[in-house]
N, C-alpha and C positions, 0 to 999 in steps of 0.2 A: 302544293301543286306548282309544277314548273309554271314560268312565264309565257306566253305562247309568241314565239319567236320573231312572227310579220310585224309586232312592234318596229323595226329594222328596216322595213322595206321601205324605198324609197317611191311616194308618188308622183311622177310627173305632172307638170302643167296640163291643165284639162280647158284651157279655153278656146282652142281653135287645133285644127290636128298640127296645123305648122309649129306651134308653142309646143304641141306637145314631141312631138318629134323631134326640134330642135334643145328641149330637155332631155330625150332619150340619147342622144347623139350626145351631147356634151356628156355627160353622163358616163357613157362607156366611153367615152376619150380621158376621164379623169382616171376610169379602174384602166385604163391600159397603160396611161402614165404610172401607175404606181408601181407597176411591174417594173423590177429592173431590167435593165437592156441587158446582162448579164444573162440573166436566166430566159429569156425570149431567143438569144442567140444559142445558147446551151440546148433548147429544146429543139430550133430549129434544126441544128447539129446531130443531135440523136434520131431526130427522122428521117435524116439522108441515111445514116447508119444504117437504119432498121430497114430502109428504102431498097437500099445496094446492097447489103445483105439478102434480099428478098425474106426477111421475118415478119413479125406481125405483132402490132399492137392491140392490147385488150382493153375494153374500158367497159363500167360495171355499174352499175346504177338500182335504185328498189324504187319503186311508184313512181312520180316524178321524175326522176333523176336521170332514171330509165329511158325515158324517154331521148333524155337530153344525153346519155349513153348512145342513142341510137344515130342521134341528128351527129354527134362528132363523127360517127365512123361513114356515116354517110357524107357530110361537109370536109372529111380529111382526104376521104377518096376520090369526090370529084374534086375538089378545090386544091388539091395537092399534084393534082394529073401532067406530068409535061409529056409531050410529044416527045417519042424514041426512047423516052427513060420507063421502067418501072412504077408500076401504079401501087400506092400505099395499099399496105394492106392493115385494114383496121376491124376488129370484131368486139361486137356488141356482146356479151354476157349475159 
């Protein structure tokens, strides 16, 4: 029997919401460091593409993920949004 994989997960400080939110924040400050700058600018790059082309981005998720499939194509559309340009066009699967 596989191992069941939440072994992995990482639990934040639970003794006040401020400890724990200032573990959740360091936290994803350390996974976004690990991204190279490279590839952060390479993706940026390919969405202006996809942008000014007027195409569209798919992303695809099963149970969970799905979810988290849906929250991108919604967080890419407004949070992507300028004034005068083209709104991302992003679809859930």
């Amino acid at each position: 029997m596989q191992k069941d994989p939440r072994f992995r997960n990482k639990t934040f400080a639970q003794e006040t919401i401020r400890a724990y939110l200032s573990d959740y924040t360091a936290t994803l400050q350390e996974c976004l460091a690990s991204v190279p700058q490279g590839v952060l600018d390479a993706a940026c790059q390919l969405m202006r593409e996809v942008r000014s082309k007027g195409a569209r981005i798919f992303s695809a998720g099963n149970g969970g993920s799905a979810a988290i499939s849906e929250h991108l194509g919604c967080d890419f559309q407004k949070g992507t949004h300028l004034p005068g340009k083209n709104s991302l066009k992003v679809q859930s699967l």
